[in-house]
Kinemage of the C-alpha trace (Angstrom):
@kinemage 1
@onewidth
@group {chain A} dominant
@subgroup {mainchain}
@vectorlist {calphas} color= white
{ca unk a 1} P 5.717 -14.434 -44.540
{ca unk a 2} L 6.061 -15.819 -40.940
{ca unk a 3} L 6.942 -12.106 -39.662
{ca unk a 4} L 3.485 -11.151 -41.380
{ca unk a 5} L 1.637 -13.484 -40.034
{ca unk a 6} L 3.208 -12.843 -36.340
{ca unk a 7} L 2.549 -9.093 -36.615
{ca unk a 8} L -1.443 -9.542 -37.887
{ca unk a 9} L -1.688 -12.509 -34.833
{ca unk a 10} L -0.579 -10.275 -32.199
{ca unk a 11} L -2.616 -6.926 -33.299
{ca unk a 12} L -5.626 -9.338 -33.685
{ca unk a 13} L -4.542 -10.238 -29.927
{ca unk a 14} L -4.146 -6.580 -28.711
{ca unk a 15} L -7.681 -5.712 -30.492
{ca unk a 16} L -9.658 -8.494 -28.785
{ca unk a 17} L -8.387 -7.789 -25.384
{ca unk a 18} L -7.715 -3.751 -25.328
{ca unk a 19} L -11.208 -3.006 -27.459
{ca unk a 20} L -13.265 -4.777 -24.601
{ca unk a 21} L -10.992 -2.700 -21.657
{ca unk a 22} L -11.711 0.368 -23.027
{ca unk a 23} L -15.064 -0.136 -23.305
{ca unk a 24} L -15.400 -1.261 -19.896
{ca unk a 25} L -12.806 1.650 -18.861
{ca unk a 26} L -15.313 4.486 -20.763
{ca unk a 27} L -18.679 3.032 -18.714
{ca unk a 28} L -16.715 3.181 -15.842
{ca unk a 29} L -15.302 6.477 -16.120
{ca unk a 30} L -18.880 7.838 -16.846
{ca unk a 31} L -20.230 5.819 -13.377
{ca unk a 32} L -17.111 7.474 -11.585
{ca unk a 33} L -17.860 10.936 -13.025
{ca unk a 34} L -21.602 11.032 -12.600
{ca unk a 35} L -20.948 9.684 -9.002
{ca unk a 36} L -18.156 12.555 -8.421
{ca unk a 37} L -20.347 15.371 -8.772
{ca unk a 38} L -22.120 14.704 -5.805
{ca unk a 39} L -18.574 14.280 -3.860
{ca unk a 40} L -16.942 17.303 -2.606
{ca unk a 41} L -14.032 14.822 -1.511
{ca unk a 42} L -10.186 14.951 -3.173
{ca unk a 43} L -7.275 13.833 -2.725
{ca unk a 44} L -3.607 15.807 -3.584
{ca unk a 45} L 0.088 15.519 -3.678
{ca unk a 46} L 1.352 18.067 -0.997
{ca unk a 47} L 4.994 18.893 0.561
{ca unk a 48} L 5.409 19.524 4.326
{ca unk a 49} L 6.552 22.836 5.529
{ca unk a 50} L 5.886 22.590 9.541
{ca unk a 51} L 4.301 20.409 12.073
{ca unk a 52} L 3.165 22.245 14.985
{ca unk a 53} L 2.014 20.183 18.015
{ca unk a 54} L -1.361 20.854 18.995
{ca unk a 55} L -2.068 19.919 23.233
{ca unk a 56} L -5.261 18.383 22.075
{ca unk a 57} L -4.773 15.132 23.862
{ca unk a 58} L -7.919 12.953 24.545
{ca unk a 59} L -8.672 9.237 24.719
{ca unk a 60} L -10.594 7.813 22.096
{ca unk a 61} L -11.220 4.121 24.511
{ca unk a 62} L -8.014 3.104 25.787
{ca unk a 63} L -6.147 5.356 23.449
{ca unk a 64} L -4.481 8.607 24.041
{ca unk a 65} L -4.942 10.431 20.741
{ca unk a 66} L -2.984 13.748 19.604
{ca unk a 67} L -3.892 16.634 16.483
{ca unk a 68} L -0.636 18.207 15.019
{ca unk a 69} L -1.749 21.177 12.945
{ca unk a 70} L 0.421 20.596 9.729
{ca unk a 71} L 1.075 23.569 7.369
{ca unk a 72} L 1.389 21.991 3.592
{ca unk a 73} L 1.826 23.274 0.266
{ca unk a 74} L -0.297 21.551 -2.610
{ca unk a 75} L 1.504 20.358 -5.282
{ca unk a 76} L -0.802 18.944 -7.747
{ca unk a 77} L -4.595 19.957 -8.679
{ca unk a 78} L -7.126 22.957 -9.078
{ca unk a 79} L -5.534 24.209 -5.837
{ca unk a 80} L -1.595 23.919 -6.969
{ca unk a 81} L 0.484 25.870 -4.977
{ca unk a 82} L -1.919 26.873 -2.205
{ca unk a 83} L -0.763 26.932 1.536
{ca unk a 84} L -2.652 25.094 3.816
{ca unk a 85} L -3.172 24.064 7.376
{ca unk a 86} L -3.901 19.841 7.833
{ca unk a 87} L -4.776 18.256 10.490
{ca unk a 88} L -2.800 15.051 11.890
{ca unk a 89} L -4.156 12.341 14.308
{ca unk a 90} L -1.596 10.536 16.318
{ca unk a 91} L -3.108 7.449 17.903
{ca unk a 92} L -1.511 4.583 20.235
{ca unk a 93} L -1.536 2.352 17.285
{ca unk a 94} L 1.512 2.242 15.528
{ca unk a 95} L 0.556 0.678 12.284
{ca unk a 96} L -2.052 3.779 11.646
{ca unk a 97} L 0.144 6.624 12.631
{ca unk a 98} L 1.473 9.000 10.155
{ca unk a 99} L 4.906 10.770 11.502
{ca unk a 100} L 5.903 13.390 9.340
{ca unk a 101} L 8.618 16.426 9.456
{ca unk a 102} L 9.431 19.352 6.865
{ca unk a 103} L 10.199 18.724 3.407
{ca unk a 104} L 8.298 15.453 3.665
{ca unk a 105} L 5.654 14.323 1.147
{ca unk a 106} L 2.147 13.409 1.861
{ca unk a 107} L -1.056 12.782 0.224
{ca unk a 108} L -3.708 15.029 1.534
{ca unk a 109} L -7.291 15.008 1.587
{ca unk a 110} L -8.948 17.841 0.821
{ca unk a 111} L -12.857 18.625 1.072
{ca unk a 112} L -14.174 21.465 -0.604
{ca unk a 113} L -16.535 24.111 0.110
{ca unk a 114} L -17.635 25.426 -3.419
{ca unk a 115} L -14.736 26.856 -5.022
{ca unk a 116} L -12.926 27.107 -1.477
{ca unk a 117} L -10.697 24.322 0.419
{ca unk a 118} L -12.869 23.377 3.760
{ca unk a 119} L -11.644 21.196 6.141
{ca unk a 120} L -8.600 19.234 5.068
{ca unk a 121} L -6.252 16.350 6.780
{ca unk a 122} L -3.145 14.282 5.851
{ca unk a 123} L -3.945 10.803 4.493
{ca unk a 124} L -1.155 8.890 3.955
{ca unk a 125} L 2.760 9.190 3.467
{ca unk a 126} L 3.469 9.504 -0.401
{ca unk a 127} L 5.071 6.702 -1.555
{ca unk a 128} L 4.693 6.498 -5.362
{ca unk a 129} L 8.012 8.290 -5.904
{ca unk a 130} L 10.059 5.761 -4.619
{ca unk a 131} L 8.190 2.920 -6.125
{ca unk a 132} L 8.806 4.615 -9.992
{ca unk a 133} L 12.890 4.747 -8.731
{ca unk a 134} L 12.560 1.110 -7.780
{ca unk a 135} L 10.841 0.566 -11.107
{ca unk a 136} L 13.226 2.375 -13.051
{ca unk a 137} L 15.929 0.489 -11.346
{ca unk a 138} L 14.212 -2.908 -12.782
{ca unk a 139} L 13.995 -1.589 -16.318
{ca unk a 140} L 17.512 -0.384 -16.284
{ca unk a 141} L 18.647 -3.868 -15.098
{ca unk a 142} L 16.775 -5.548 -17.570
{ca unk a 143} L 17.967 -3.476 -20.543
{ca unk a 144} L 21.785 -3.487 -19.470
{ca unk a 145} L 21.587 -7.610 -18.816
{ca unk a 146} L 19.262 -8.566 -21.554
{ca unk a 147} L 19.360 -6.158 -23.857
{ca unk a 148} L 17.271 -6.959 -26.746
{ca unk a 149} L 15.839 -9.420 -24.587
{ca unk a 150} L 15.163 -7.509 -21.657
{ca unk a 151} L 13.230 -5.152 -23.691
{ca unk a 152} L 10.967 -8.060 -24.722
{ca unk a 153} L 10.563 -8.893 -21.246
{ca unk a 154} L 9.237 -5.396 -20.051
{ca unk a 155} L 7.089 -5.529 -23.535
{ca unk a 156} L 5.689 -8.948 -22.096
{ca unk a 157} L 5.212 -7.318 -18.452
{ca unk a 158} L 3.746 -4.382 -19.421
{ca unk a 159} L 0.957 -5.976 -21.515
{ca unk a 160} L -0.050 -8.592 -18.397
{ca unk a 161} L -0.396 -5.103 -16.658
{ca unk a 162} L -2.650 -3.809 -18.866
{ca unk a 163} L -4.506 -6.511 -19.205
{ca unk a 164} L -5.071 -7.401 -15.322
{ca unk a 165} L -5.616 -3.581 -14.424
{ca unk a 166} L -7.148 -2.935 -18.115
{ca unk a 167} L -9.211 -5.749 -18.263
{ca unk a 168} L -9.510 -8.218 -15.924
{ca unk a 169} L -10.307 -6.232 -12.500
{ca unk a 170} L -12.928 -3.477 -14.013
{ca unk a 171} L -14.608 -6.684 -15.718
{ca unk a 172} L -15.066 -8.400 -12.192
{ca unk a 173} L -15.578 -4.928 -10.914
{ca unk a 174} L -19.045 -4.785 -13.425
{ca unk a 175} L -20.280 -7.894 -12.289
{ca unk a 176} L -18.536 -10.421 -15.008
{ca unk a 177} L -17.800 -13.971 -13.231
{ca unk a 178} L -14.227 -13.630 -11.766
{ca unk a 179} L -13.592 -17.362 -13.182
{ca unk a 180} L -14.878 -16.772 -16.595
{ca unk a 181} L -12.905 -13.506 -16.950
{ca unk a 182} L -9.975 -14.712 -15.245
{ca unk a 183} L -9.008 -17.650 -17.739
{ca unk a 184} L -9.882 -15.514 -20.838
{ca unk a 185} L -7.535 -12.845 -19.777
{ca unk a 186} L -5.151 -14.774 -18.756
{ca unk a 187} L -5.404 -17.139 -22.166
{ca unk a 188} L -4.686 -13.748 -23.977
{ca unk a 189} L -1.799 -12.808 -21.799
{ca unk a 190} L -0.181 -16.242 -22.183
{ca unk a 191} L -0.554 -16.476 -26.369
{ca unk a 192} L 0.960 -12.929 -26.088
{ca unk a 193} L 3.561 -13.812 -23.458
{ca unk a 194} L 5.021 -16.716 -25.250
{ca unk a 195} L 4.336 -15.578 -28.832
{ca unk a 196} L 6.415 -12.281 -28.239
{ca unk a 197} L 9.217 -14.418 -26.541
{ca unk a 198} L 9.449 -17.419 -28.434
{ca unk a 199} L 7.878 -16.278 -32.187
{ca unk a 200} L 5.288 -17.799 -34.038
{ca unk a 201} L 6.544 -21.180 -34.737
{ca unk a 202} L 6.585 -24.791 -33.391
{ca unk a 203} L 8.145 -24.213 -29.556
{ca unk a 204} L 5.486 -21.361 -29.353
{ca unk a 205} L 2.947 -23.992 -30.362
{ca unk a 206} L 4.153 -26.760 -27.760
{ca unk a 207} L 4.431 -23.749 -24.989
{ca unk a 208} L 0.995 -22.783 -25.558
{ca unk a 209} L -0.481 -26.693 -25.612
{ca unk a 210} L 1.573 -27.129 -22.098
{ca unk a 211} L 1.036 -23.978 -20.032
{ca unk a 212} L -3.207 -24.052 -21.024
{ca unk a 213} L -3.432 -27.714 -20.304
{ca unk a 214} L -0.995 -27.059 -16.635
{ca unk a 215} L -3.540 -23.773 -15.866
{ca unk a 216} L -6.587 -25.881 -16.484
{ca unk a 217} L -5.538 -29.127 -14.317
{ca unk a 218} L -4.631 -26.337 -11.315
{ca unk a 219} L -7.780 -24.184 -11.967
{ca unk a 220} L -9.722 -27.324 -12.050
{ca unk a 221} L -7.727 -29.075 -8.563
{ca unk a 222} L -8.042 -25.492 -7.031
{ca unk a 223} L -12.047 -25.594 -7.441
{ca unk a 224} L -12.795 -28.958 -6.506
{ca unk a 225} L -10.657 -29.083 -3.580
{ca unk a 226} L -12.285 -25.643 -2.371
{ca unk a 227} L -15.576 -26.596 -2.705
{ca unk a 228} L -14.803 -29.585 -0.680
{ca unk a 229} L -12.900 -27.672 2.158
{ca unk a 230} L -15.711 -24.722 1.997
{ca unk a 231} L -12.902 -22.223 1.451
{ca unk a 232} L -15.300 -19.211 0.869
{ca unk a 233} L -12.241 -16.091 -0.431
{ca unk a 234} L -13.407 -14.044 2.697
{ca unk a 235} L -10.486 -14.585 4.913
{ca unk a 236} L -8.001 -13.434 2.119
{ca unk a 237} L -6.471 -10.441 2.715
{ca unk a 238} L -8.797 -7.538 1.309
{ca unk a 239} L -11.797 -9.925 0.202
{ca unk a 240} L -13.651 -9.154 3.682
{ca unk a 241} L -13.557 -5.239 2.839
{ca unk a 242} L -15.130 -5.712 -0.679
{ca unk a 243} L -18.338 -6.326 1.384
{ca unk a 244} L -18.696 -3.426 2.610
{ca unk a 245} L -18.819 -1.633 -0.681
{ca unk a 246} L -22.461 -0.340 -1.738
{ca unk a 247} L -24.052 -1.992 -5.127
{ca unk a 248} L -20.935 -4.089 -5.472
{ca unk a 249} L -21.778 -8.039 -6.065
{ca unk a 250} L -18.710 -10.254 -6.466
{ca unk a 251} L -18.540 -14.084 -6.264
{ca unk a 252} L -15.912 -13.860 -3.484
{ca unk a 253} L -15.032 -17.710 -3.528
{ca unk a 254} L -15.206 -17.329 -7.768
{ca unk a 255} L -12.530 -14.594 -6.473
{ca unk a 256} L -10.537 -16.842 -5.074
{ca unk a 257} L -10.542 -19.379 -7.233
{ca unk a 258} L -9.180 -16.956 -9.806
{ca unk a 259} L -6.342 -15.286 -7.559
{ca unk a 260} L -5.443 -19.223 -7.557
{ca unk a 261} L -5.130 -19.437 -11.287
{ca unk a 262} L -3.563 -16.067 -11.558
{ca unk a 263} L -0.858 -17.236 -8.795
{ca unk a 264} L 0.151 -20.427 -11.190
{ca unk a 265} L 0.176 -18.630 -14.601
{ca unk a 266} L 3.962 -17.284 -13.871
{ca unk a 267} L 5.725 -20.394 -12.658
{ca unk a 268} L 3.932 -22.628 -15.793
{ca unk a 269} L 4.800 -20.373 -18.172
{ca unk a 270} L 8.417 -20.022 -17.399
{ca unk a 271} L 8.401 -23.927 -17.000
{ca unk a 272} L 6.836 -24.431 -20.346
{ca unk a 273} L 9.027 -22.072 -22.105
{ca unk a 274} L 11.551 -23.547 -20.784
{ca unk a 275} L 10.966 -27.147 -22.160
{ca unk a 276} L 10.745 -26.046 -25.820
{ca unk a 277} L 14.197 -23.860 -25.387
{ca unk a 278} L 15.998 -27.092 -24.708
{ca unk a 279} L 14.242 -29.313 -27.343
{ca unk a 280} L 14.784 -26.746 -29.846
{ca unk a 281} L 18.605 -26.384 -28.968
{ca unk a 282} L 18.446 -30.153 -28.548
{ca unk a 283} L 17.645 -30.577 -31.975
{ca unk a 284} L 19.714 -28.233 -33.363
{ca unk a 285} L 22.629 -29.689 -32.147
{ca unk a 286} L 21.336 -33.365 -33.100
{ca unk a 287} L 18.979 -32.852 -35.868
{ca unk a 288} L 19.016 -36.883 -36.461
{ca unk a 289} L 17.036 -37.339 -33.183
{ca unk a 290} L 13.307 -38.204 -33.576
{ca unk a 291} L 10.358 -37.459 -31.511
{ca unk a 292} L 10.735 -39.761 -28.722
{ca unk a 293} L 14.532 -38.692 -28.214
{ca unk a 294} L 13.260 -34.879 -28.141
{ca unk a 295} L 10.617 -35.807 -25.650
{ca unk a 296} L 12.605 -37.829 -23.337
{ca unk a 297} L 15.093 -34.396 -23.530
{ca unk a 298} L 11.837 -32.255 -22.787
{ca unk a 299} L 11.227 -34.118 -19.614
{ca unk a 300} L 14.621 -34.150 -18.546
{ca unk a 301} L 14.668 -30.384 -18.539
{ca unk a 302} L 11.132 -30.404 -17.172
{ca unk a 303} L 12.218 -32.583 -14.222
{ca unk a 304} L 15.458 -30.690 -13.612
{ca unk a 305} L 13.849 -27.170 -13.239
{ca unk a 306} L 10.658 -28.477 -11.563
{ca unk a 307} L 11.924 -28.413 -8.170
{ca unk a 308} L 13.335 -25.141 -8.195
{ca unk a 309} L 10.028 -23.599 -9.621
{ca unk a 310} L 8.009 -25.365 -7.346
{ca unk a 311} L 10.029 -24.328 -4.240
{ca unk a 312} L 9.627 -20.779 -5.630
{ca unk a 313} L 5.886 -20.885 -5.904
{ca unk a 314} L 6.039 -22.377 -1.894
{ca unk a 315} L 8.779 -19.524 -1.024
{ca unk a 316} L 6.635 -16.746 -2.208
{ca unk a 317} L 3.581 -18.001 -0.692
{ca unk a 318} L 4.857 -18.474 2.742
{ca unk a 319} L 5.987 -15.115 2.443
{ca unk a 320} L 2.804 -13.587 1.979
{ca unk a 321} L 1.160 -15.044 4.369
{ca unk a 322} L 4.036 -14.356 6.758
{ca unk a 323} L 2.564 -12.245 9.391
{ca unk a 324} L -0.443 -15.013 9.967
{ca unk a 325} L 1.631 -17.915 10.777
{ca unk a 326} L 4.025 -15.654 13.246
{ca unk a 327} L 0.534 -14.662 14.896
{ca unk a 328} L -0.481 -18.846 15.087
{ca unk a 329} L 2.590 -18.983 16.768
{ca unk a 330} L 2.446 -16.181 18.830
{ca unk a 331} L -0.568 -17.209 20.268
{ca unk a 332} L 0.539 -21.005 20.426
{ca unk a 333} L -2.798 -21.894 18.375
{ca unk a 334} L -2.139 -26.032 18.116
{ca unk a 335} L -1.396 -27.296 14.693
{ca unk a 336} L -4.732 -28.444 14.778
{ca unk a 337} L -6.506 -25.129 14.509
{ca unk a 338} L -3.554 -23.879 12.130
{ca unk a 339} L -3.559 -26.072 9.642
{ca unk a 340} L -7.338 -26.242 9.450
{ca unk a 341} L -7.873 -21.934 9.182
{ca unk a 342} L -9.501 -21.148 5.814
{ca unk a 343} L -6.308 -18.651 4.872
{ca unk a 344} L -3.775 -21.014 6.019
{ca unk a 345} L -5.900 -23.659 4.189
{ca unk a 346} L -6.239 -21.234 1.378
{ca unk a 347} L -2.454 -20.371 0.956
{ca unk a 348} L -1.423 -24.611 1.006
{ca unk a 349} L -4.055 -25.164 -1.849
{ca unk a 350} L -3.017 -22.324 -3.881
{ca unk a 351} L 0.548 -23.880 -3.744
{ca unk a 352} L -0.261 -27.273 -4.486
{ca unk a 353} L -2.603 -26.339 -7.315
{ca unk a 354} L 0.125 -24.625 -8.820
{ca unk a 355} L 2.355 -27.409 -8.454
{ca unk a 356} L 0.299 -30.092 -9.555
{ca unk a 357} L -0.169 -27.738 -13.098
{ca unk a 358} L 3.574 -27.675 -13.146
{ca unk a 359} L 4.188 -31.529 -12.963
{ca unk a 360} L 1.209 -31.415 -15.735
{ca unk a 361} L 3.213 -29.244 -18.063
{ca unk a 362} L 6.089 -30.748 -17.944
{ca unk a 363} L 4.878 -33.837 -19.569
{ca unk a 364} L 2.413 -32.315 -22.346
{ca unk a 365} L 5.181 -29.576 -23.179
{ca unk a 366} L 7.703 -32.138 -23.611
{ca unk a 367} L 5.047 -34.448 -25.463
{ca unk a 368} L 4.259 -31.533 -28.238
{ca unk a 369} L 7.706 -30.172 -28.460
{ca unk a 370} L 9.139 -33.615 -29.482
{ca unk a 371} L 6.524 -33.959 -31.709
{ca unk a 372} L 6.498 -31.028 -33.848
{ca unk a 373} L 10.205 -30.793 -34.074
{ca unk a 374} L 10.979 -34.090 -34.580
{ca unk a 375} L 8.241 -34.746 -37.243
{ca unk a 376} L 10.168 -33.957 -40.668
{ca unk a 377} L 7.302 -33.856 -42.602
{ca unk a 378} L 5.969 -31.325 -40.438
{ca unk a 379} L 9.054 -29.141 -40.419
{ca unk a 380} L 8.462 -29.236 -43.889
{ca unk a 381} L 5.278 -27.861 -44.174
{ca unk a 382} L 6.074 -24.808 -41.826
{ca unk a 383} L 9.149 -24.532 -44.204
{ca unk a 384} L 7.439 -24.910 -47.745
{ca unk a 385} L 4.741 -22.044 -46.259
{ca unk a 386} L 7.155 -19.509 -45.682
């Protein structure tokens, strides 16, 4: 009866979240197609077969620029197989230029003339390849370590996937409120997330009580302290460029705000599921122990694994935002002005939010755990109703 139930929960899950996606996947497809027909503008996978250096050389300011002529061979599209000749700028600037040599692959930009290929130019390295070996790498470590387990896992990644690239980003994209769509998504994600990994039963409860009430107290922290430090979302990385997009309104400090919550949802989840493992084993082992004795246990695995989950959350953060604290230092910017810039400000709230929703977890996971497992009457009830 309990694998029933289960089953119906999570397709009920998968049809309330995927439903709306595709329906905001088919309106987009039929903006992107009606605006393609006016664009004569593609991109393809192509393959190198010689780079011939073109004496071209002129400044563009202060920068010597020089065109390689590239011969290529598409690999993908309505022109598979054709031969071509791209064209390759080589600035001074070292972070734009694209080096490439026989037998390399690029993706190439391609603008046609009717049913002819016009003028055409390399746009990037191609890179996809190696990140779907990387990926593959993960999956196969996953399956080999944790077996049925690791399976799960992917299961569990692959749905917060869809549902962030499915859901989440063409809703903001079509004008939804990036807070509003952010903690409904993300609600789904985490009933599927711990419902797949834990089952439908009382830890599962207590998991989902804890990491909802540790997302709201950092989503809540995260906006208040914002507003008050008039973080606005357009120094983040990438927020700036959405500006400059045509007939595309976003609330970029709703944005924000979001990316906050989003940035959270991992480390309270694992912290939460976490809890309920050890009260549940707890109680196995010492099924004479009442509530209090399983929350007291609950917050003693809470406490031990905080620290390590909160220095992860710092650790990954810092990393990000990497590059910008080498260039504060570079520059020998005083403390002052370093600690006070809206991304550096951005990054220490979006740590501290999270952290704050972790030490709120802990105590309402442990709190709900103990209770439903150490209530005997209740254990009865989820017993007599299977």
């Amino acid at each position: 009866m309990k694998s029933k139930i289960k089953h119906i929960f999570i397709l009920l899950l998968l049809f309330f979240i995927f439903i709306p996606a595709a329906n905001v996947n088919l309106a987009m497809a039929s903006t992107n197609a009606s605006g393609n027909n006016k664009s004569e503008e593609m991109y393809v996978k192509a393959r190198v077969i010689k780079v011939n250096d073109v004496d071209t050389s002129q400044y563009h300011g202060d920068q010597l620029l020089q065109e390689q002529i590239v011969k290529v061979e598409i690999l993908n599209g309505k022109f598979e197989g054709k031969i071509v000749e791209a064209r390759n700028t080589i600035s001074g600037s070292h972070g734009w230029n694209i080096k490439v040599k026989p037998d390399d692959k690029v993706i190439l930009c391609v603008n046609e003339e009717g049913k002819n290929i016009g003028e055409t130019y390399i746009y990037d390295i191609a890179r996809a390849p190696y990140v779907i070996y990387l990926l593959l790498l993960l999956v196969l470590c996953l399956i080999m370590v944790g077996r049925r387990k690791g399976i799960t896992s992917l299961v569990v990644l692959g749905i917060t996937i869809i549902a962030v690239y499915g859901v989440l980003l063409p809703s903001i994209i079509k004008g939804c409120s990036p807070i509003i769509s952010t903690v409904l998504v993300m609600s789904g994600v985490t009933l599927l997330t711990i419902i797949i990994t834990c089952g439908m039963t009382r830890k599962s409860l207590a998991a989902i009580f804890g990491t909802l009430s540790g997302a709201l107290i950092a989503g809540i922290l995260a906006i208040v302290v914002g507003q008050m430090a008039h973080l606005t979302g357009f120094m983040t990385d990438g927020n700036g460029m959405l500006l400059y997009i045509e007939n595309l309104k976003i609330d970029m400090q709703g944005l924000l705000f979001a990316s906050i919550l989003i940035s959270g949802m991992g480390g309270i989840i694992n912290i939460a599921i976490s809890i309920v493992l050890a009260v549940e084993a707890t109680q196995k082992v010492r099924p004479d122990f009442r509530a209090v004795q399983l929350i007291r246990t609950g917050m003693d695995a809470g406490r031990g694994i905080m620290g390590t989950t909160l220095n992860t959350l710092v650790l990954a953060y810092t990393g990000g935002a990497l590059p910008v604290f080498l260039l504060y230092i570079a520059y020998n910017s005083p403390g002052m002005l370093v600690f006070n810039a809206e991304f550096v400000v951005t990054e220490i709230v979006r740590a501290v939010a999270g952290g704050v929703g972790l030490s709120f977890t802990i105590p309402v996971t442990a709190f709900f755990a103990g209770i439903l497992n150490g209530n005997k009457k209740m254990e009865d009830t989820f017993t007599s109703s299977d």
